[in-house]
C-alpha positions as CSV (number, residue, x, y, z in Angstrom):
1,X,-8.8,4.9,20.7
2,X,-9.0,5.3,17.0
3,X,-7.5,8.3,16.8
4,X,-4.5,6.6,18.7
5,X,-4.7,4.0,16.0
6,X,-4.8,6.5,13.3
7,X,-1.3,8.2,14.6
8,X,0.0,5.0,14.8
9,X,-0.9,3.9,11.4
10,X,0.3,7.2,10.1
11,X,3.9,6.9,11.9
12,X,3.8,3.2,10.9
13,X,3.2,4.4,6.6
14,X,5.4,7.4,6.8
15,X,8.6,6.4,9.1
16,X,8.8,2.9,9.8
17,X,7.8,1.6,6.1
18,X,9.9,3.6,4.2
19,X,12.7,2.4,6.5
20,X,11.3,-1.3,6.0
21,X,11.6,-0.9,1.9
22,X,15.1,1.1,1.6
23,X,17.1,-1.3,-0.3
24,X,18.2,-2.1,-3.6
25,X,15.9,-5.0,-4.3
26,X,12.9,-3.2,-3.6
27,X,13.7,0.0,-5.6
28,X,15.1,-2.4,-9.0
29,X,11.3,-4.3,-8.2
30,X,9.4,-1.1,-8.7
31,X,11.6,0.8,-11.3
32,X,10.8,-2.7,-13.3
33,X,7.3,-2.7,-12.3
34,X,6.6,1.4,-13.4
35,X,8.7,0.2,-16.8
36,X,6.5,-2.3,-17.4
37,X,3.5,-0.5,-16.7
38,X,4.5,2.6,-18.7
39,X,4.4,0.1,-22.3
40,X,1.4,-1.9,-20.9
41,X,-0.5,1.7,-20.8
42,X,1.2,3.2,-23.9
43,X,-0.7,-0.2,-25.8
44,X,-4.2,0.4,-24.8
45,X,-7.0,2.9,-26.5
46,X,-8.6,5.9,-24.6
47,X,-11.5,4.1,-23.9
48,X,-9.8,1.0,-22.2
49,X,-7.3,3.4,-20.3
50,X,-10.2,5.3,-19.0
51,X,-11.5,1.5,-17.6
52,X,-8.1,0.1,-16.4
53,X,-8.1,3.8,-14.2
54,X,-11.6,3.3,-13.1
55,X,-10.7,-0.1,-11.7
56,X,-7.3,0.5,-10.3
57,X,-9.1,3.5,-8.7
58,X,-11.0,0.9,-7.0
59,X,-8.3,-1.2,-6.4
60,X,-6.8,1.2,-4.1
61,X,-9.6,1.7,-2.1
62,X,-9.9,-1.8,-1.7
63,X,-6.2,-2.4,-0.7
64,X,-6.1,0.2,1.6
65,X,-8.9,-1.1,3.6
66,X,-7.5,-4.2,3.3
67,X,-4.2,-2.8,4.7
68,X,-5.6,-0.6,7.3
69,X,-7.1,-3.9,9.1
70,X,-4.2,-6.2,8.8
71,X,-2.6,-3.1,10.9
72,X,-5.4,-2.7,13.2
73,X,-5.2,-6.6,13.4
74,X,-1.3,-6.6,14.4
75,X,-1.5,-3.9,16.7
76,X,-4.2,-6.0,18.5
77,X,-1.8,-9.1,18.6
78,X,1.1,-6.7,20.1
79,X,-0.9,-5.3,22.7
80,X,-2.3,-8.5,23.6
81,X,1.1,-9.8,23.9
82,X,2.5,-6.5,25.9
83,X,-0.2,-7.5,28.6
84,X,1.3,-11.0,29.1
């Protein structure tokens, strides 16, 4: 079963994602963001870059863990529902 899950979850972040997030807004959000981000990192020292990297590191791991079982969670729900 988790390898089914896995597939799924790698079908759902590589096809139906991508698809989700294809407009305007969402591209002008993250160009902003990346802009933003570019100065905020241009204004710190070595020393704090190497902590901000550390943490976002982190972060990431975090988040996609996170992510992973609000997925697992909604793939639950939906076959749940399918059996009704």
């Amino acid at each position: 079963m988790e390898d089914f899950i896995n597939a799924l979850y790698g079908y759902t972040q590589e096809i139906q994602v991508p698809r989700c997030l294809a407009n305007t807004e969402y591209r002008q959000a993250i160009e902003k963001l990346v802009s933003e981000w570019d100065e905020f990192c241009a204004s710190l020292t070595k020393e704090q870059n190497q902590q901000l990297d550390a943490l976002m590191t982190k972060k990431g791991v975090i988040g996609l863990m996170e992510e992973q079982a609000a997925f697992c969670s909604a793939l639950s729900i939906g076959i749940s529902l399918g059996r009704l």
